[in-house]
VOTORPA-670821 format. One record per residue: x negated, y, z negated of N, C-alpha, C, O in turn. Coordinates in steps of 0.001 Angstrom, whole numbers, padded with zeros to 6 digits, always signed. Layout:
N
XYZXYZXYZXYZ ...
//
This chain:
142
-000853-001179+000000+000000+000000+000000-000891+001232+000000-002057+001203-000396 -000227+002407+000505-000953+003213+000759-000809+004318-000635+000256+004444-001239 -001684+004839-000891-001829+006454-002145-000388+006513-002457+000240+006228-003477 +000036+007051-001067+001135+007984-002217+002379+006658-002548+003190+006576-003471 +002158+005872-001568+003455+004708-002566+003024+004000-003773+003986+003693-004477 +001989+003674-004196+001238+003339-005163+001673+004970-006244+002738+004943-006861 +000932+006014-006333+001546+006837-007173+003108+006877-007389+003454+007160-008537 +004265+006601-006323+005315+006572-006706+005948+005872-007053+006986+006119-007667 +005361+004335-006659+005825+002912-007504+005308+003375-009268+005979+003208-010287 +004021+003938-009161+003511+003496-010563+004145+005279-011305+003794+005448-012472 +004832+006242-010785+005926+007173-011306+004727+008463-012034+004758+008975-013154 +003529+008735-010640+002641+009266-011547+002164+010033-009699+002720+009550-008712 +001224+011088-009553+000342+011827-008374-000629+011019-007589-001358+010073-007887 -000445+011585-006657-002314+010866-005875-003136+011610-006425-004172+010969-006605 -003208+012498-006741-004661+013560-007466-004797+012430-008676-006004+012204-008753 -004224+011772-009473-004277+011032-010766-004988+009980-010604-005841+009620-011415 -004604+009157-009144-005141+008022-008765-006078+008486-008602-006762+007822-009381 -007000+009450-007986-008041+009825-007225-008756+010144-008631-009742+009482-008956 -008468+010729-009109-008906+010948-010601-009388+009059-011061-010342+008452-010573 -008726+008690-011751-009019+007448-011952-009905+006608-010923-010684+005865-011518 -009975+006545-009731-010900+006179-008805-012259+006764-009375-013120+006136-009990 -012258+008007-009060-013094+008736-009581-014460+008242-010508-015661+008011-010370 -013434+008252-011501-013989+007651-013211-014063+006000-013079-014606+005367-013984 -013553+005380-012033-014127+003971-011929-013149+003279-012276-013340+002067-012377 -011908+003786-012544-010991+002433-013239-009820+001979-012268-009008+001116-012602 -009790+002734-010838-009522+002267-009823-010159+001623-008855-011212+001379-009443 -010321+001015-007422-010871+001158-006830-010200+000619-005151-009726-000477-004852 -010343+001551-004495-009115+001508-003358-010123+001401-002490-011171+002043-002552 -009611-000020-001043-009760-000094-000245-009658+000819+000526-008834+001709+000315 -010761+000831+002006-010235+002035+003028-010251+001279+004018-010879+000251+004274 -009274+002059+004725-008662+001194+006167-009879+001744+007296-010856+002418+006968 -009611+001356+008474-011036+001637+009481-010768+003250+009786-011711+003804+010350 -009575+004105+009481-009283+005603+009422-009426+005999+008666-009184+007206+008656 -009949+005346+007344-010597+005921+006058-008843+005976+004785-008766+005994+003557 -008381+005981+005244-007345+006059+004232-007240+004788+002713-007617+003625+002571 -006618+005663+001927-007417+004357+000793-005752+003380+000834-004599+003808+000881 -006315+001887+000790-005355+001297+000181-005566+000429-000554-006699-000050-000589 -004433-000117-001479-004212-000630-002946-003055-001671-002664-002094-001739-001899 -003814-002716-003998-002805-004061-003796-001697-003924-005159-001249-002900-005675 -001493-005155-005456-000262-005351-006350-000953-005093-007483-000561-004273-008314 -001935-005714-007588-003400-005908-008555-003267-004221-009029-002862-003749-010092 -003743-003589-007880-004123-002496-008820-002942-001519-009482-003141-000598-010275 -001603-001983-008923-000443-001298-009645-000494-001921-010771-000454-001089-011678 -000544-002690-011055-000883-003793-012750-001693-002418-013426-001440-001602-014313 -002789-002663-012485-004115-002360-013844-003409-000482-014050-003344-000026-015191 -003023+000257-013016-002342+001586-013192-001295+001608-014217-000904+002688-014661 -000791+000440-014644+000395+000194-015247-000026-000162-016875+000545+000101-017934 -000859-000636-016671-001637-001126-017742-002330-000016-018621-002147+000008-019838 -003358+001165-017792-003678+002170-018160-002513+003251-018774-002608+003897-019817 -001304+003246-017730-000037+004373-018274+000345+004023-019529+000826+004808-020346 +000100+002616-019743+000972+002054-021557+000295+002548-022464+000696+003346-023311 -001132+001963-022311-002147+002259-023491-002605+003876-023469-003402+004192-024352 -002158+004964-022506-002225+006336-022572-000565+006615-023434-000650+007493-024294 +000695+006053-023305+001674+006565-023743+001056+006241-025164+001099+007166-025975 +000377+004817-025647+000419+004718-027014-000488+005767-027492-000430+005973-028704 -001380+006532-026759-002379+007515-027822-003401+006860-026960-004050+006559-027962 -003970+006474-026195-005026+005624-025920-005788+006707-024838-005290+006968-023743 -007377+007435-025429-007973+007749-024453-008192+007544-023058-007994+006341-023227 -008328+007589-022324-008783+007144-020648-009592+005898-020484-009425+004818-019917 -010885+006670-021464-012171+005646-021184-011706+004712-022475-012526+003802-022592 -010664+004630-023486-010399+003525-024093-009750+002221-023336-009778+001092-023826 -009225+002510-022205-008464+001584-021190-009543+000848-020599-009354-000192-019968 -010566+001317-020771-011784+000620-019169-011562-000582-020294-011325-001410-019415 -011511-000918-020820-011909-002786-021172-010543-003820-020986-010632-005045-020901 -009431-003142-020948-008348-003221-020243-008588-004191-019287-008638-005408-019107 -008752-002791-018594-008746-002414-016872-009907-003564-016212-009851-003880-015023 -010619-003951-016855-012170-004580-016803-011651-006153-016937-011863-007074-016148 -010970-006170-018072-010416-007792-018653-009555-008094-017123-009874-008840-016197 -008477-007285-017267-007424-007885-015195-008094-007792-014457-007812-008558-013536 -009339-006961-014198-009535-007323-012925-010827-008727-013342-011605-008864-012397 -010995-009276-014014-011663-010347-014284-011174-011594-014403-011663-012679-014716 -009667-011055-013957-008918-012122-013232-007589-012800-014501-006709-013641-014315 -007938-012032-015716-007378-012964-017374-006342-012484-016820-006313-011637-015927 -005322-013094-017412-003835-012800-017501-002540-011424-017641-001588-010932-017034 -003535-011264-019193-003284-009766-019434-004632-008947-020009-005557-009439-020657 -004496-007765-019647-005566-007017-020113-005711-006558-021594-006353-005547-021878 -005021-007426-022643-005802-007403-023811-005861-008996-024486-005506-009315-025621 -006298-009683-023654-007145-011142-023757-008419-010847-023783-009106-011869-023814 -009042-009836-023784-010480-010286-023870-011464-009560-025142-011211-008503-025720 -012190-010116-025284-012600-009078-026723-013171-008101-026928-013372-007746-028090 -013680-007244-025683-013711-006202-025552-012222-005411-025845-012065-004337-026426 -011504-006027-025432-010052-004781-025486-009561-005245-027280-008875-004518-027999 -010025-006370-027615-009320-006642-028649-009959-005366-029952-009365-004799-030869 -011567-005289-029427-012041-004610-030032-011800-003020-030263-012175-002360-031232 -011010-002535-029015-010787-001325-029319-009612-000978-029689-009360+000203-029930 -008288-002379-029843-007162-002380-030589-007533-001871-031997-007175-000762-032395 -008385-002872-032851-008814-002680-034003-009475-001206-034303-009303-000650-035388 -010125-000716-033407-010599+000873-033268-009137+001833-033661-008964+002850-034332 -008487+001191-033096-007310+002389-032087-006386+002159-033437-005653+003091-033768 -006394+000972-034217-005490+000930-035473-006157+001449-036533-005505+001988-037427 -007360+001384-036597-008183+001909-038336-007955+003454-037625-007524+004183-038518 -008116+004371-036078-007745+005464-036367-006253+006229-036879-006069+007296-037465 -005090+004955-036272-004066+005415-036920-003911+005491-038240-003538+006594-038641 -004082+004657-039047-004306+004412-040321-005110+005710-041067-004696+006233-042102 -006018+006022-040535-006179+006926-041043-005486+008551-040828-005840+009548-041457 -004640+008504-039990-003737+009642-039741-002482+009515-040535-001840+010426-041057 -002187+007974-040541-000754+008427-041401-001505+008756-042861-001039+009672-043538 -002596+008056-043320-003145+008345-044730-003009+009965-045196-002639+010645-046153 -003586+010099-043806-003877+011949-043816-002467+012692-043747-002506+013846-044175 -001261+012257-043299-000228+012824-042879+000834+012749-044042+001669+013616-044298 +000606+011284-044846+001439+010896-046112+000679+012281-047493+001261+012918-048371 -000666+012250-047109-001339+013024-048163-000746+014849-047874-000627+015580-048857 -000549+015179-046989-000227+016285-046461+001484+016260-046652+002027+017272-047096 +002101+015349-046382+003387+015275-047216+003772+015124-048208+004962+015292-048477 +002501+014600-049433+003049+015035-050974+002969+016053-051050+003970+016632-051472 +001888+016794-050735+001370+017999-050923+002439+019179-050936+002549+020086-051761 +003424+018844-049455+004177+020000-049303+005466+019383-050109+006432+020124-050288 +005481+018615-050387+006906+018055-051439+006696+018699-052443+007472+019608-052737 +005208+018299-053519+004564+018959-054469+005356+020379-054386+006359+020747-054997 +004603+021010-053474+004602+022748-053137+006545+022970-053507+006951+023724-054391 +007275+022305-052792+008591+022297-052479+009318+022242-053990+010231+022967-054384 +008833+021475-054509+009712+021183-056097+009039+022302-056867+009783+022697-057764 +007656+023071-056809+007536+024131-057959+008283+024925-057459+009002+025424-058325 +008599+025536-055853+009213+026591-055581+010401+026391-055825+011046+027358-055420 +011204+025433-056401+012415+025611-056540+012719+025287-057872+013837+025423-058367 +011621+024812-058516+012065+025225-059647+011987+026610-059902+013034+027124-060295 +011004+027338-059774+010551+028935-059718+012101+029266-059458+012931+029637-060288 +012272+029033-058075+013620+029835-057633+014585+029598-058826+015189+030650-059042 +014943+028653-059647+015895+028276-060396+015705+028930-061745+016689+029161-062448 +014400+029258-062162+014383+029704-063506+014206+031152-063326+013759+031698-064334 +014495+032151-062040+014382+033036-061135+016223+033490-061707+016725+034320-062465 +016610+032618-061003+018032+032822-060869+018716+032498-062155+019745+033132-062387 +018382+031759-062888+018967+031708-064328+018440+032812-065437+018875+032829-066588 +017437+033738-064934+016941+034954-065591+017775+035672-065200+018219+036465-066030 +018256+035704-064011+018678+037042-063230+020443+037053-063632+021216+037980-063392 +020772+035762-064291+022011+036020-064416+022441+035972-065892+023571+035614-066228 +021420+036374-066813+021439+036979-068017+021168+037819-068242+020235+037413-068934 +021058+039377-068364+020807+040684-067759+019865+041069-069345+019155+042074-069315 +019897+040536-070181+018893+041366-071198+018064+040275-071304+017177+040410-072147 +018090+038988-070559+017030+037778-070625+016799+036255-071471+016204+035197-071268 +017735+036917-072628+017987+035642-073584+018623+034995-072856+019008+035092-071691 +018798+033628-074423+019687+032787-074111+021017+033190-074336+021268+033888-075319 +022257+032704-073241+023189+032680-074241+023908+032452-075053+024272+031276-075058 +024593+033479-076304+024737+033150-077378+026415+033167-077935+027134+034160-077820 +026804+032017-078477+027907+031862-078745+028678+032700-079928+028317+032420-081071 +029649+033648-079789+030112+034719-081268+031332+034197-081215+031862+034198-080104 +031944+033736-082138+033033+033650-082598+033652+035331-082869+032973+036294-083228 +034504+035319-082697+035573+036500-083396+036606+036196-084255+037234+035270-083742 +036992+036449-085087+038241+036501-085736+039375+037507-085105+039148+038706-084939 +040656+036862-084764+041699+037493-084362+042477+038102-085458+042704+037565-086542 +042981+039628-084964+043130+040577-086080+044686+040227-086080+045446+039987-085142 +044901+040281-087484+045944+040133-088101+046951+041271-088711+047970+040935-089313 
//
């Protein structure tokens, strides 16, 4: 198939493919007019690269992917190069939600003094000389 049906099967530009050619993680046949063409194979491995970019996955984190299919394995995270940068790609999440849970006590923290503030704010403000208030009996006049 030719560039641009390959970019529109795989729902992405020819500048992208050419890009990826580029950087090595394509690599397109040329016809005897020079035009590049691409098999089923390489809509896989394009397909393969678009997943592991939706999950967070650098460019050059895909080449072991991209490296494992075209080495003929099944899927491109059978091999232990890719397995290896799963384990990469999870100790960095891990450390973001760590960082993201720590940054959400923080503003919870922040959230409960300001409202208590606000509350002992507003329970000042609606006693006008500041005390507590205080219970007087009266006697009804007779």
């Amino acid at each position: 198939m030719r560039i641009g049906e390959l970019a529109e099967r795989a729902g992405t530009t020819t500048r992208t493919l050419r890009y990826y050619e580029a950087r090595g993680l394509l690599h397109a046949e040329r016809t005897a007019n020079g035009h590049r063409t691409y098999s089923e194979t390489d809509l896989r491995l394009l397909q393969q690269i678009q997943m592991l970019q939706r999950f967070g996955f650098e460019l050059e984190e895909t080449r072991p992917f991209v490296d494992c299919l075209r080495a003929g394995h099944p899927a491109g995270d059978s091999c232990p190069a890719s397995l290896q940068v799963y384990r990469r790609k999870l100790a960095e999440l891990d450390a973001c939600i760590t960082q993201l849970q720590d940054v959400r006590d923080q503003v919870s923290s922040q959230l409960d003094r300001a409202e208590q503030a606000r509350n002992a704010l507003a329970n000042a403000a609606a006693r006008p000389d500041g005390n507590h208030p205080r219970c007087e009996l009266t006697q009804a006049d007779t």
